[in-house]
N, C-alpha and C positions, 0 to 999 in steps of 0.2 A: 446527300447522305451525311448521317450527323455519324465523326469519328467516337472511336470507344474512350478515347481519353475527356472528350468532350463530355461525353454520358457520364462516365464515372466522377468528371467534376462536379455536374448536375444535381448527380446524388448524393452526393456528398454537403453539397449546398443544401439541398432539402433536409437530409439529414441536424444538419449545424443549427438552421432553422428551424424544426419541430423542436428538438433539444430547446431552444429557447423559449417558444412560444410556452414548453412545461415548467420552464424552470421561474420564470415569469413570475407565474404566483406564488409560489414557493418565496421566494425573495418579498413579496409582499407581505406577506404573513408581519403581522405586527407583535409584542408580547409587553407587557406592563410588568415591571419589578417594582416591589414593596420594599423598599429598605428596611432592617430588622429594627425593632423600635415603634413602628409607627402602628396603628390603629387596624389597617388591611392587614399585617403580615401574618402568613401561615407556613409554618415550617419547624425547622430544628433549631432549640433555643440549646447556647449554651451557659450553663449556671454557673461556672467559675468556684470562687471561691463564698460566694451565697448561701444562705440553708437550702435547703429541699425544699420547693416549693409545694404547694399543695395542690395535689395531680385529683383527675376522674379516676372513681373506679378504687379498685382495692392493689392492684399489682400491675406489678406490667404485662401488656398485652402484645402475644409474636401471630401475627395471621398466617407466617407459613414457616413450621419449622424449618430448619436443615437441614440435609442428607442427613450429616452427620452428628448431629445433637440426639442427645437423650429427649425425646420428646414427654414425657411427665417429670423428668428431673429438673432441679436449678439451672439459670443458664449459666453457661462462664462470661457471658458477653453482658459487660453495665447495661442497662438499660437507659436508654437518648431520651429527652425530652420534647416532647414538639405541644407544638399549639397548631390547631385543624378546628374546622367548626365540626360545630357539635354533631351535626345528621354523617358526617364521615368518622368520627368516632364512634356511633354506635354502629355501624357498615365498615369496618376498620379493613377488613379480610378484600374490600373491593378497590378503598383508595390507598391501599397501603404504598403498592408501584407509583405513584404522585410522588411520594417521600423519601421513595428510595430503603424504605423500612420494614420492607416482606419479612425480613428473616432477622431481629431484632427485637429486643424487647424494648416496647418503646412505654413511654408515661405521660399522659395527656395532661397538660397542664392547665390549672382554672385559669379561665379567660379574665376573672377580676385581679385574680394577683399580677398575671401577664401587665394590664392595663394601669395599675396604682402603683405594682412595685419593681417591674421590670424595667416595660421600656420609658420610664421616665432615666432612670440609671442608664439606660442602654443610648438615648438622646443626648445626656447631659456629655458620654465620653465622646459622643459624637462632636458635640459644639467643643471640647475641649480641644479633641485632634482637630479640627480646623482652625481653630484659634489659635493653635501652635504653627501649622502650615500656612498660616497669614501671616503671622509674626513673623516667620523663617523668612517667606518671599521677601515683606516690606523690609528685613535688613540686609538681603539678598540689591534688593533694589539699592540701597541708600549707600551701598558697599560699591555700586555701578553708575550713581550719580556722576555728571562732569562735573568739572572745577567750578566754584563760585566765580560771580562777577564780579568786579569794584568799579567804580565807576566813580573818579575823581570830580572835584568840584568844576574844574574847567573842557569835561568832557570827554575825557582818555577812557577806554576803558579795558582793564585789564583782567586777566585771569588764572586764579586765582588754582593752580593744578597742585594734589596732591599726589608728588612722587616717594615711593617707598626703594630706598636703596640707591638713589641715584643723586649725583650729583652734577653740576654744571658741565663740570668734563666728558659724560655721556655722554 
């Protein structure tokens, strides 16, 4: 006869086990990120200190008011800019939760300005903060170099340590 502490291991193991077998694919699931800039991306742009770009449409559009909003007044809330393709602009009310933009007025920006006058500016500060964060490491590195070599004419070779604050008597 199998004891109760036995069984209740048992199931507890099957338990542990099925929990895995779901969690499995869950963990597979894969996702692709567009960094902002590039050619794919679709989401919330932000304009900085830029003009107004030239958006679809005439105003901005909120696919689900607020509790609390005047629904035919002005809104208090700026209105975001995003870039989306175009068949979920004109179905805004369906992929708005995508965007996180239900209750917002949001302003659909033209895909050509996106493409000639954004993310090239939005690329370029790209290459710039890595060119600085290259630069920081290789003087980070050159700061962590060891001592030079010398290496005399009759084959001694010494080395060559920079100390900061010290003297022989250390």
């Amino acid at each position: 006869m199998i004891s109760r502490s036995s069984r209740l291991l048992h199931a507890a193991l099957v338990v542990v086990c099925g929990a895995g077998i779901v969690y499995a694919p869950v963990q597979a699931q894969t996702s692709l990120t567009v960094p902002l800039g590039q050619s794919g991306y679709f989401g919330r742009i932000t304009i900085g200190n830029l003009a107004p770009p030239p958006v679809l449409g005439y105003g901005p559009v909120i696919a689900r008011p607020s509790l609390g909003s005047n629904r035919w007044g002005p809104s208090a809330i700026e209105p975001i800019y995003l870039r989306v393709p175009p068949q979920q602009a004109r179905d805004w009310g369906r992929y708005c939760g995508l965007y996180q933009a239900c209750t917002v007025p949001v302003l659909f920006v033209q895909d050509e300005w996106y493409r000639n006058t954004y993310a090239p500016r939005v690329r370029a500060a790209q290459a710039r903060q890595l060119r600085r964060a290259e630069e920081a490491r290789d003087r980070w590195r050159a700061s962590r170099q060891p001592g030079k070599r010398l290496v005399t004419p009759d084959g001694r070779v010494y080395v060559l340590d920079k100390r900061r604050g010290r003297d022989d008597d250390d």
